[in-house]
Structure formats: C-alpha cells, structure tokens
C-alpha positions in Angstrom: 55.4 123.0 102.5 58.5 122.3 100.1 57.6 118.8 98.4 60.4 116.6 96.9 61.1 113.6 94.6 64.5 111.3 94.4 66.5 111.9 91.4 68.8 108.7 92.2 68.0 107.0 88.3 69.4 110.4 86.6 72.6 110.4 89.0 72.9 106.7 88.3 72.9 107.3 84.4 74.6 110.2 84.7 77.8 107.9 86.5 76.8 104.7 84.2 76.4 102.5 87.5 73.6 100.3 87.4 71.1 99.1 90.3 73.0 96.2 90.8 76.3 97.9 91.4 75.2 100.7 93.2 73.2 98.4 95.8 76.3 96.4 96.3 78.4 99.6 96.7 75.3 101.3 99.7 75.3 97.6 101.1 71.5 98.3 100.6 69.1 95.9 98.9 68.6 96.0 95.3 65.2 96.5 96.0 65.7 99.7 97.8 67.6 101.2 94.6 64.9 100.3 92.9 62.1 102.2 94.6 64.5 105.1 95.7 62.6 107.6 93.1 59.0 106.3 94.0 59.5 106.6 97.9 58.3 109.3 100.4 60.0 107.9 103.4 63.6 106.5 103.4 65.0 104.6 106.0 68.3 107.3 107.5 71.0 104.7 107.3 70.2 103.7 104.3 70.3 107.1 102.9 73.7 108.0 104.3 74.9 104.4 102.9 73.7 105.6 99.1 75.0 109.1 99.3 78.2 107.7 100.6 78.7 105.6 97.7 77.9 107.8 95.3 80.4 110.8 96.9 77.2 112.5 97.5 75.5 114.7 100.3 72.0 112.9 101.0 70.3 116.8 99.8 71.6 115.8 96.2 69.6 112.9 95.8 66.7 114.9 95.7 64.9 117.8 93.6 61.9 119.9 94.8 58.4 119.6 93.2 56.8 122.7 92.7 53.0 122.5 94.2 50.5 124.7 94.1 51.2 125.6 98.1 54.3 126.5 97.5 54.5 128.7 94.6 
C-alpha cells in the first residue's frame, strides 16, 4: 500500500504565498492550510479549491512515503 504526505508548505514557499493568502485564494479556512501537511483525510472540495488556486492538479500536493510494505 503506497503511503503519502502533503507537500503544500514547500509549494507555498516555493510561490512565496503565505497561509493567509493562499486560504483566501481556496476560500478554505486558514486552519485547513494549516494542517494540510499533518492530515490523512482531506475533505474533496476543499482539495480541488487549493489545487485550483495554486494552478495545480490535486496529485501534486502530495509526495509518497516510502514504508517498509512498499519497498
């Protein structure tokens, strides 16, 4: 089973947007942002709504984690 982490705090320094703007941007709470990396389950609209705003797919906000199952 293919395990994977956000990466949304490296595409947000990467594009110098903070939190703030960014949640404004999604329409998504700040909140949400802020937890993006740490989360396991994300809520589909607000997904599309981040990816959108950052001229992303939603794939791209994430990076597989290489666990021992899956090596």
């Amino acid at each position: 089973m293919n395990t994977y982490k956000g990466k949304l705090n490296k595409i947000r320094e990467e594009k110098r947007i903070t939190q703030s703007e960014l949640a404004v941007a999604a329409g998504v709470p700040q909140p949400y942002i802020s937890r993006f990396d740490k989360s396991e389950q994300h809520n589909i609209k607000n997904l599309f709504a981040v990816a959108n705003a950052l001229n992303l797919k939603i794939d791209e906000l994430f990076e597989p984690v290489e666990t021992p199952e899956s090596k």
